[in-house]
C-alpha positions in Angstrom: 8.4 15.6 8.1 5.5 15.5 10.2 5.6 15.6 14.2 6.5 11.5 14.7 10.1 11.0 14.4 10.9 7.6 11.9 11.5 5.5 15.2 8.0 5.9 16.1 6.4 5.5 13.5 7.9 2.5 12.2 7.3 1.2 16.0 3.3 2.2 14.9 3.4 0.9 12.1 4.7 -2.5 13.1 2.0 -2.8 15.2 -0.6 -1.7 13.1 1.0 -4.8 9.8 1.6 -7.0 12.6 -2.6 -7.1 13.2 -2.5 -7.2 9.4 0.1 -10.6 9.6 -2.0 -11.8 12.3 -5.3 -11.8 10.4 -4.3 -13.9 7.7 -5.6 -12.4 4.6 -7.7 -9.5 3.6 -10.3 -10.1 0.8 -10.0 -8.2 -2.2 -13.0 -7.8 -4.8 -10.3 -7.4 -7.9 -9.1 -10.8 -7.6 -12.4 -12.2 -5.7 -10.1 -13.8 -3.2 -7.6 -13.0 -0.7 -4.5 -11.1 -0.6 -2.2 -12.2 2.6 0.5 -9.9 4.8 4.0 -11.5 5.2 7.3 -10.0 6.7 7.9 -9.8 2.8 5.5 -6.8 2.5 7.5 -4.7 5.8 10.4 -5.7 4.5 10.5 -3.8 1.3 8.9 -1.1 2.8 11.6 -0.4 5.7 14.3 -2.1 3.9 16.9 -4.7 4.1 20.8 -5.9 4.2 20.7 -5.8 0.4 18.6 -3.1 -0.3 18.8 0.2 1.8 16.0 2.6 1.6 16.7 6.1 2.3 15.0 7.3 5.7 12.6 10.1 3.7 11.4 7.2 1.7 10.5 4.8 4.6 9.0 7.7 6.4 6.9 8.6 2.9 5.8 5.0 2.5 4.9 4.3 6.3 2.6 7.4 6.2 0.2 5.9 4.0 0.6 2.1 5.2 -3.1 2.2 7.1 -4.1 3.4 3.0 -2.7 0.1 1.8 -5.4 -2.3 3.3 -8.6 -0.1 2.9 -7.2 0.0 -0.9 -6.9 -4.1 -1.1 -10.5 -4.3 0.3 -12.2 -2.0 -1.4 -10.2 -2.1 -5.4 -12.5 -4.1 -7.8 -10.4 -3.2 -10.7 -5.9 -3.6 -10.8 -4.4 -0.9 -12.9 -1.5 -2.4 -13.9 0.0 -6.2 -14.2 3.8 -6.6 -14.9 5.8 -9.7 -15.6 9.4 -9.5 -14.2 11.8 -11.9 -14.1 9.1 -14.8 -13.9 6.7 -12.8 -11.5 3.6 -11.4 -11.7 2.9 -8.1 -10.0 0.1 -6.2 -10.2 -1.1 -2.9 -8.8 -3.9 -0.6 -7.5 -4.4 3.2 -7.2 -6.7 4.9 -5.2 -7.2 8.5 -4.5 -8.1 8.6 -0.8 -9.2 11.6 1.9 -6.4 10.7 4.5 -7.3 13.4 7.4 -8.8 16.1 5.1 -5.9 15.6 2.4 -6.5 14.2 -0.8 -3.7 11.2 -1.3 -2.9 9.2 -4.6 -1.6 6.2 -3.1 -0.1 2.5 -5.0 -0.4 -0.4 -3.6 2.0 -3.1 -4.9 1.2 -7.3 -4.6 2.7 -9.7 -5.7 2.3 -13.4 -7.1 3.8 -16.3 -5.9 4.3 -19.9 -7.7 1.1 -20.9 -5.6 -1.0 -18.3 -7.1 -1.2 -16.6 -3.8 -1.3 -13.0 -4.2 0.7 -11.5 -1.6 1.3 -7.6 -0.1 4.7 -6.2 -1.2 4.7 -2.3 -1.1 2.7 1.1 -1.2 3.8 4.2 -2.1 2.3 7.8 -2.1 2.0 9.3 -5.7 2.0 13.0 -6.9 -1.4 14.1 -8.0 -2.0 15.2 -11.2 -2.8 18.5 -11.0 -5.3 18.6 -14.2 -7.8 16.4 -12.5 -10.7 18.2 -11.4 -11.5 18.0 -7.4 -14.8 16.7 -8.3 -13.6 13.7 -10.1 -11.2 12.8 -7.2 -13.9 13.0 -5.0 -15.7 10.3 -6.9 -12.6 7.7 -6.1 -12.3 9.3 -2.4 -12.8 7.0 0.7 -13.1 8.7 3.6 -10.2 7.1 6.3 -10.6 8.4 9.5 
């Protein structure tokens, strides 16, 4: 783990959604509209009653939370729609420079009956090791 404990960084990263939820929505170019932040989104990320997260996991997933939105605005294509249990999810990845370190990061929305597309999750992914540097440069934003 890196030098914030999990108590302070979910207390930063509370903060930093709770700007998010304040905001409204965020527009994203994939869906040319909006994409809104509920407690839904934090939810799943930290966990709940019924569904306990393990701390490492959390901790993973709140280290690339300030990826999720830059990766909402900036997606103009969604890599992967799945139809569970009457809901639509869909789903971007990005490869982003995240203080010199080259991330593969998934974000996670959801549908609701409304059409609204809604944040649910993000989670950092293992790079694959065949792609060249220079090709994940080309999908790189640069997050400071």
């Amino acid at each position: 783990m890196s030098p914030h404990s999990l108590r302070e960084l979910k207390k930063d990263m509370l903060r930093l959604y709770s700007t998010w939820k304040a905001q409204k929505y965020s527009y994203c170019p994939a869906f040319k509209g909006n994409v809104s932040f509920s407690s839904l989104g934090w939810n799943h990320i930290i966990g709940n009653k019924t569904k306990k997260r393990p701390p490492q996991d959390v901790y993973q997933r709140l280290g690339v939370l300030p990826l999720a939105k830059i990766i909402i605005e900036t997606s103009s294509t969604i890599q992967d729609i799945r139809f569970e249990y009457g809901i639509i999810f869909y789903s971007f990845d990005a490869v982003l420079n995240s203080n010199g370190t080259l991330k593969k990061v998934r974000v996670v929305l959801k549908e609701d009956k409304q059409g609204n597309k809604i944040f649910l999750s993000v989670i950092s992914l293992k790079m694959n090791k065949r792609v060249p540097h220079a090709l994940a440069h080309w999908h790189t934003h640069y997050v400071e």
